[in-house]
C-alpha positions as CSV (number, residue, x, y, z in Angstrom):
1,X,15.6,-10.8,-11.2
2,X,13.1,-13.1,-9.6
3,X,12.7,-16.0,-11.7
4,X,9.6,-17.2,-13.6
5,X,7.2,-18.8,-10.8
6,X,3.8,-20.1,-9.8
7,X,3.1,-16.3,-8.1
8,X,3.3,-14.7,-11.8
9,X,1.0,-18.2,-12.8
10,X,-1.3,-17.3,-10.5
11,X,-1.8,-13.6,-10.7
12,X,-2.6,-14.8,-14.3
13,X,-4.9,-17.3,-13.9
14,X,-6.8,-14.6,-11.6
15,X,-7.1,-11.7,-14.1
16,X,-8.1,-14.2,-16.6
17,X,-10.8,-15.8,-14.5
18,X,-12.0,-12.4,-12.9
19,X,-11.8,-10.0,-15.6
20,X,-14.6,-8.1,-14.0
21,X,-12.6,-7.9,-11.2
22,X,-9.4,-5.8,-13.1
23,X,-8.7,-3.0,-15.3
24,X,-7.3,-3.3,-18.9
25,X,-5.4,0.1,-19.7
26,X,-5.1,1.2,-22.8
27,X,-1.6,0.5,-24.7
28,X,0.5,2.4,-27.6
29,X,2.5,-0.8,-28.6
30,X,0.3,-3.2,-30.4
31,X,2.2,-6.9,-28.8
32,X,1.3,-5.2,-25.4
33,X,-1.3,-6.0,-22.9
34,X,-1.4,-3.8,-19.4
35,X,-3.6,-4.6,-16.2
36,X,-4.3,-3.8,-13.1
37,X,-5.0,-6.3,-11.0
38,X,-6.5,-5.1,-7.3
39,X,-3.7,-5.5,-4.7
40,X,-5.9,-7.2,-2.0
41,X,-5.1,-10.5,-4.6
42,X,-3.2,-12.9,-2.8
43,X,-0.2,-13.2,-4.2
44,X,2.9,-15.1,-2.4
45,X,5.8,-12.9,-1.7
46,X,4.6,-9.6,-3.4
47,X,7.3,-7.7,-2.5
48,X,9.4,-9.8,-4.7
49,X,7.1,-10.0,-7.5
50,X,5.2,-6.5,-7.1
51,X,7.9,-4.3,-6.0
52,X,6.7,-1.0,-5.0
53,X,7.8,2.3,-6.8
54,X,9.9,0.3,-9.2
55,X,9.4,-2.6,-12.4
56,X,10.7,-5.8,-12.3
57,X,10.9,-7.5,-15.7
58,X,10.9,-11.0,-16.3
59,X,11.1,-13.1,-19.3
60,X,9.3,-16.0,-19.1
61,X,11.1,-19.1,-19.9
62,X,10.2,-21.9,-23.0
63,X,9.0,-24.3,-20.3
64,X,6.1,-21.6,-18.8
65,X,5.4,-20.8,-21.8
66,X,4.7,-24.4,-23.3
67,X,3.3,-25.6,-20.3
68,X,0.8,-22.5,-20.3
69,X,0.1,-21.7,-23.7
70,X,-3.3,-21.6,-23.6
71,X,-3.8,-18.8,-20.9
72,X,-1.1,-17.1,-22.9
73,X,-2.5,-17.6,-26.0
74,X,-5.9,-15.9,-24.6
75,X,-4.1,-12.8,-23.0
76,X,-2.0,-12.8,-26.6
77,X,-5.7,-12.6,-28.5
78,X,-6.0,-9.1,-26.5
79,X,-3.4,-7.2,-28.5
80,X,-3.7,-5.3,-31.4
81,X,-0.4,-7.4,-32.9
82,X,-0.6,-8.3,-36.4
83,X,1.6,-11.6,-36.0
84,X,-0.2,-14.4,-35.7
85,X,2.3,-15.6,-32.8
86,X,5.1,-14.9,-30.8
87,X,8.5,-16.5,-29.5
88,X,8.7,-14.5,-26.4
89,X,7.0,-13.4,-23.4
90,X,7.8,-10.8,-21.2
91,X,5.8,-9.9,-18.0
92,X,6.7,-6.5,-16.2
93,X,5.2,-6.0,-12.9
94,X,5.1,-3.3,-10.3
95,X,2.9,-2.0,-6.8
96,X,1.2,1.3,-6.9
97,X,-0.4,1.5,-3.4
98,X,-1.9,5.2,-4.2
99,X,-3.8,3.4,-6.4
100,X,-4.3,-0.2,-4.6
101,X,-3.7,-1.7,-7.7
102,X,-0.6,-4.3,-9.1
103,X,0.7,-3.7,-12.3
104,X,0.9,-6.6,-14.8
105,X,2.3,-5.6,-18.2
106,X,2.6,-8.5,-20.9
107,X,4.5,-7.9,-23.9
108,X,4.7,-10.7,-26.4
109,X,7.4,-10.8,-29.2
């Protein structure tokens, strides 16, 4: 499992600062968020982080998560959850090159 890392930060950072730029899909679960995130991004070591044809699931730990709470906390506004906060983040990430596109699927519990 790759561990949490300044990649994951900054594939973040671009889908909240470029939101034009991505596509929000549509989730069952309400404490889910799904985007995809054009794969011409740069993103260091993508095959790690966005591996293609499979998910890699990672659950971020309490020191990314305090030390980026609010960009969290904006992506957590997003969901349809009807806690008003959560313990846990999980961020599940794949490549689909038919569709150009990198998956980034928050889940917050």
């Amino acid at each position: 499992m790759a561990s949490n890392s300044d990649s994951i930060y900054n594939v973040l950072t671009f889908i909240h600062r470029h939101q034009d730029r991505v596509r929000f899909i549509q989730q069952r679960n309400s404490n889910v968020i799904a985007i995809g995130v054009p794969d011409t991004v740069s993103v260091a070591n993508p095959e790690l982080y966005f591996p293609v044809g499979h998910l890699l699931v990672n659950r971020m730990d309490d020191d990314f998560l305090a030390m980026n709470g609010d960009l969290l906390n904006d992506f957590f506004e997003r969901t349809r959850s009807s806690k008003l906060d959560y313990r846990e983040v999980w961020i599940t990430t794949s490549h689909i090159p038919a569709e150009q596109t990198y998956l980034v699927e928050m889940s917050f519990e």
